[in-house]
C-alpha positions as CSV (number, residue, x, y, z in Angstrom):
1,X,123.6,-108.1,-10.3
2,X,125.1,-110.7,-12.2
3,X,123.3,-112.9,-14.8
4,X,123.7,-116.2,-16.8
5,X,125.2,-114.7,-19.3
6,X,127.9,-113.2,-17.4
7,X,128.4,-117.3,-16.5
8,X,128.5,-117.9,-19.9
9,X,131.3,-115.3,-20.9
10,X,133.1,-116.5,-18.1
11,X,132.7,-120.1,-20.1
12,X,134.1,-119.1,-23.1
13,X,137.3,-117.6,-20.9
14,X,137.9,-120.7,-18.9
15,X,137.4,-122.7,-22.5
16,X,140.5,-120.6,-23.6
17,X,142.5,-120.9,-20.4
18,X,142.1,-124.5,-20.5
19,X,143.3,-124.7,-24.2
20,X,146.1,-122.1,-23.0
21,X,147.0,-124.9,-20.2
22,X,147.0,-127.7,-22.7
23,X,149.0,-126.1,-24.7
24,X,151.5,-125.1,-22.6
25,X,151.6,-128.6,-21.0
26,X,151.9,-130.3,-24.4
27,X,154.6,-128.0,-25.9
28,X,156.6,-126.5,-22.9
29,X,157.2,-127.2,-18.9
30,X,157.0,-123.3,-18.1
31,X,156.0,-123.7,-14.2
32,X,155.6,-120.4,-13.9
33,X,153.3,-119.7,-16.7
34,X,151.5,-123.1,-15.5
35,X,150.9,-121.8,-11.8
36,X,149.7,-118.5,-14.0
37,X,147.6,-120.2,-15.9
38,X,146.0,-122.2,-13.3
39,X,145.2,-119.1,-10.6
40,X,143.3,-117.6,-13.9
41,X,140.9,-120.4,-14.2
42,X,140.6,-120.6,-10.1
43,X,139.7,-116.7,-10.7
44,X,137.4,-117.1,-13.6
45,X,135.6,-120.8,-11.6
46,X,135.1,-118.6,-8.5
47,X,133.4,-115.6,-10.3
48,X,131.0,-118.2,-12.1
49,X,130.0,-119.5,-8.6
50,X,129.8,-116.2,-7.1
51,X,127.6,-115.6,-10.1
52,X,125.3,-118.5,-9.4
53,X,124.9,-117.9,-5.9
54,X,123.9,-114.3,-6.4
55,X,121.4,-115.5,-9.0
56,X,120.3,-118.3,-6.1
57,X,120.2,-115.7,-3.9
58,X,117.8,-113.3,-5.8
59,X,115.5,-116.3,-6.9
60,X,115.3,-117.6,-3.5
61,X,114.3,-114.1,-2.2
62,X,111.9,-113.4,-4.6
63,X,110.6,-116.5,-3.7
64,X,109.8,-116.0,-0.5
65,X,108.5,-112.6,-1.3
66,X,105.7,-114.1,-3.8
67,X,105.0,-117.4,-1.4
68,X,105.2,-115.2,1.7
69,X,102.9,-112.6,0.0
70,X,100.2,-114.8,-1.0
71,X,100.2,-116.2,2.6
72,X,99.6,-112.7,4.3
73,X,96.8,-111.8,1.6
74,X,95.3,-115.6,2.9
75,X,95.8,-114.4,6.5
76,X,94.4,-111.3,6.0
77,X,91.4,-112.3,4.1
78,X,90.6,-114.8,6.6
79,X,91.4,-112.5,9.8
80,X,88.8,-110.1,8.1
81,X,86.6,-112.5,7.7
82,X,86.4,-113.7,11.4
83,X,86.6,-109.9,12.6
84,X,83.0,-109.7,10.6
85,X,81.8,-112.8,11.6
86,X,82.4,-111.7,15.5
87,X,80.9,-108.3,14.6
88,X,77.5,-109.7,13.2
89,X,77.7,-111.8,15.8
90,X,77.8,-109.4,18.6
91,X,75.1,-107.3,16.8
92,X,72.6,-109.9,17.0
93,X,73.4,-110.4,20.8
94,X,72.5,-107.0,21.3
């Protein structure tokens, strides 16, 4: 799985693309190398949301895992506790 940190190496790249597109803005008209320049940092912007949602993703999950897990011990304790309740109760009416 990806992590934050991958996000931030994929910072620092898009920090030098964007200096790389500055650059070649300021001191040239290369189209080419422009259109080159630009698909890298739509690459590099796509892998840090890809990154993001995966870490979403796995948050979210374990979540629901934790919240959803303390629910079913609540359940269970409290199904248990009405199964004895019935129990004692149809002992007595015996």
């Amino acid at each position: 799985m990806a992590s934050v940190k991958d996000v931030e190496k994929v910072a620092d790249d898009l920090e030098g693309l964007v200096e790389e597109l500055r650059s070649e803005v300021k001191n040239g008209t290369d189209f080419e190398r422009l259109m080159q320049i630009a698909d890298e940092i739509s690459e590099h912007a796509d892998n840090a949301a890809q990154t993001f949602s995966s870490v979403n993703e796995t948050l979210m999950s374990r979540l629901n895992e934790v919240s959803g897990g303390s629910k079913r011990s609540s359940s269970s304790s409290s199904s248990s506790g009405s199964k004895s309740k019935s129990s004692t109760s149809g002992s007595s009416s015996s």
